[in-house]
C-alpha positions, 0 to 999 in steps of 0.5 A, spaced: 866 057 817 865 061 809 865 068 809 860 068 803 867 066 799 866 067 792 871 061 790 865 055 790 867 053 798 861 050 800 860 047 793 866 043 794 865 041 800 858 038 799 862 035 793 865 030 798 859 027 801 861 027 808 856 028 814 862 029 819 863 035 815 859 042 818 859 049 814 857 055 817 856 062 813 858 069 817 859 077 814 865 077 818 866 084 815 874 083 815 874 081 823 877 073 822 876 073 830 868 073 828 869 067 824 874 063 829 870 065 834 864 062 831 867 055 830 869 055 837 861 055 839 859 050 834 864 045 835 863 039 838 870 036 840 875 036 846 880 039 841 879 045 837 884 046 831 884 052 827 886 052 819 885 059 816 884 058 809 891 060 806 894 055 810 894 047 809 895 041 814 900 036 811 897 029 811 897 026 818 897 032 821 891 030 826 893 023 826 901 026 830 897 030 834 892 025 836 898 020 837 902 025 841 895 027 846 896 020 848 902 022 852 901 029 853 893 029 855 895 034 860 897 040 856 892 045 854 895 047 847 899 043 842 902 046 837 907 044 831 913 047 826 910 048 819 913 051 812 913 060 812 911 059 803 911 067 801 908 066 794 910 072 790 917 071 792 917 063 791 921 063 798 920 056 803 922 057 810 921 052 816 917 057 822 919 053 828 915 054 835 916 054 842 919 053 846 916 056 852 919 058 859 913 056 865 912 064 864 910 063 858 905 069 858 911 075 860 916 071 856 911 072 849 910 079 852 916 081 852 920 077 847 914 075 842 909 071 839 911 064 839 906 059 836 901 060 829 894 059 828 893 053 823 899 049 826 895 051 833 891 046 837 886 048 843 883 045 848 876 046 849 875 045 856 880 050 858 877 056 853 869 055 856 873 054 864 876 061 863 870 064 858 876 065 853 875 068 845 879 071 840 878 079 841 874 082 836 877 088 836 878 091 830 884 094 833 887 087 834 885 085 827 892 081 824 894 079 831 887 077 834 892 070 834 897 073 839 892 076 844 890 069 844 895 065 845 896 071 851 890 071 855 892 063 855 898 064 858 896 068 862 890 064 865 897 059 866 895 054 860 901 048 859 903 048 853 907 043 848 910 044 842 912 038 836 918 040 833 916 037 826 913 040 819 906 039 818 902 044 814 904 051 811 903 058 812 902 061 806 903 069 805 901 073 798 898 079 796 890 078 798 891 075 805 891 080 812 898 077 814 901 081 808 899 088 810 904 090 814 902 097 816 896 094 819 900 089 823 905 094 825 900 098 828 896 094 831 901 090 834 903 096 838 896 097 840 896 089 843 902 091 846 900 097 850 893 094 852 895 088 855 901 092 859 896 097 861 890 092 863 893 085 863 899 084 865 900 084 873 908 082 874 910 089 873 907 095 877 913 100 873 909 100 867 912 105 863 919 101 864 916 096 861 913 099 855 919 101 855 923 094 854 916 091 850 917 097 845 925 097 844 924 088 843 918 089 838 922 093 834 928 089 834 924 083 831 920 088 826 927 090 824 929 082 823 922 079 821 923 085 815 930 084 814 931 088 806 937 086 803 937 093 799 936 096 805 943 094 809 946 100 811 939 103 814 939 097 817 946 097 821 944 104 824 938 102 827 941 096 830 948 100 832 943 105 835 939 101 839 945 098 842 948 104 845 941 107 846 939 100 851 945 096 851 942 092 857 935 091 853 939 089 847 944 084 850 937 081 854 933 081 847 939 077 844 941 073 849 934 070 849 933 069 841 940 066 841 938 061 847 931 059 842 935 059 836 939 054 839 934 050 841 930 050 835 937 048 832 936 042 835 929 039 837 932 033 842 933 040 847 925 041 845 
């Protein structure tokens, strides 16, 4: 799917000849759901596999998650680890995904996205069953992906995750993911909407806003962590302890068990 990209895409891609290979053209006018919606309607097989331009896909990415569908055929979305490259700082991380509780879509809410859109297979069957797109929203622009991955939770989609590295997500200066404020903003908007409209396991939702909100800020403090900016982070960590020390404790006792299990993929 080619916004009317200025970088010879369908050039490069009638270059190799392939009449498997099917472009599509939209003005998106910076809605990325418009243009992953869009694939989905065209389309054609039983899985949908998502690689957002800035990303790459490691050879036999599609050829392991094939093999793994053999034994997995029930599951609905299947999603592998891959390498977190920032450009500008030449830093390499290794972004692990998953697990997830049978309560997938209250432990997401809660606690946070758990899966990455170009490492992230779907199948198609489940989207056209329970009519389920990317939000369009420009109010969900940078995080359209976590409201995905909720409304499929949420319908009680079974999820696997494969924990090996098979691709890359790429952040510089000219992709959405790297503008923060953005994200910020329309994280808290994603939030607030689905505990207003969505989610039906608490009737308290002004407590649970609460807890959501105290959780988000937690990982945006950790997910930001600055060198530079040591001792305003402490503070902010020391005052959310006393302020919430239970939903402290809680927040830490849930990442502390994921990154055990992520430490250690036999436990996935």
């Amino acid at each position: 799917i080619d916004n009317y990209s200025n970088d010879n895409t369908m050039e490069i891609i009638e270059s190799f000849n392939d009449p498997r290979l099917k472009t599509f053209q939209i003005d998106n006018k910076g809605i990325i759901a418009s243009s992953r919606n869009l694939g989905i309607s065209k389309s054609k097989g039983e899985w949908v596999a998502f690689l957002d331009s800035d990303d790459k896909w490691y050879p036999n990415k599609l050829s392991s998650v094939n093999e793994f569908l053999s034994e997995n055929s029930e599951c609905h979305i299947i999603s592998n680890d891959e390498n977190k490259i920032i450009k500008k700082k030449k830093i390499k991380k290794v972004l692990r995904y998953g697990p997830l509780p049978k309560n997938a879509y209250k432990y997401m809410l809660l606690y946070g996205n758990r899966l990455s859109t170009s490492a992230t297979v779907v199948k198609k069957s489940f989207l056209e069953r329970n009519n389920l797109k990317f939000n369009e929203s420009e109010k969900f622009v940078t995080v359209e992906d976590f409201d995905f991955w909720l409304r499929l939770a949420k319908e009680n989609a079974k999820f696997k995750f494969i924990p090996r590295v098979m691709g890359e997500y790429v952040i510089h200066s000219s992709n959405t993911s790297n503008q923060g404020d953005i994200t910020y903003k329309n994280s808290l908007s994603l939030l607030k909407y689905h505990i207003d409209k969505v989610q039906e396991f608490s009737r308290n939702k002004e407590k649970l806003l609460d807890k959501v909100l105290w959780n988000f800020e937690l990982n945006y403090l950790f997910i930001n962590f600055n060198k530079k900016e040591f001792n305003n982070f402490i503070y902010k960590i020391s005052y959310a302890f006393f302020e919430h020390p239970i939903y402290f404790l809680s927040y830490f006792s849930v990442k502390t068990m994921t990154w055990i299990i992520n430490r250690f993929p036999f436990l996935r």
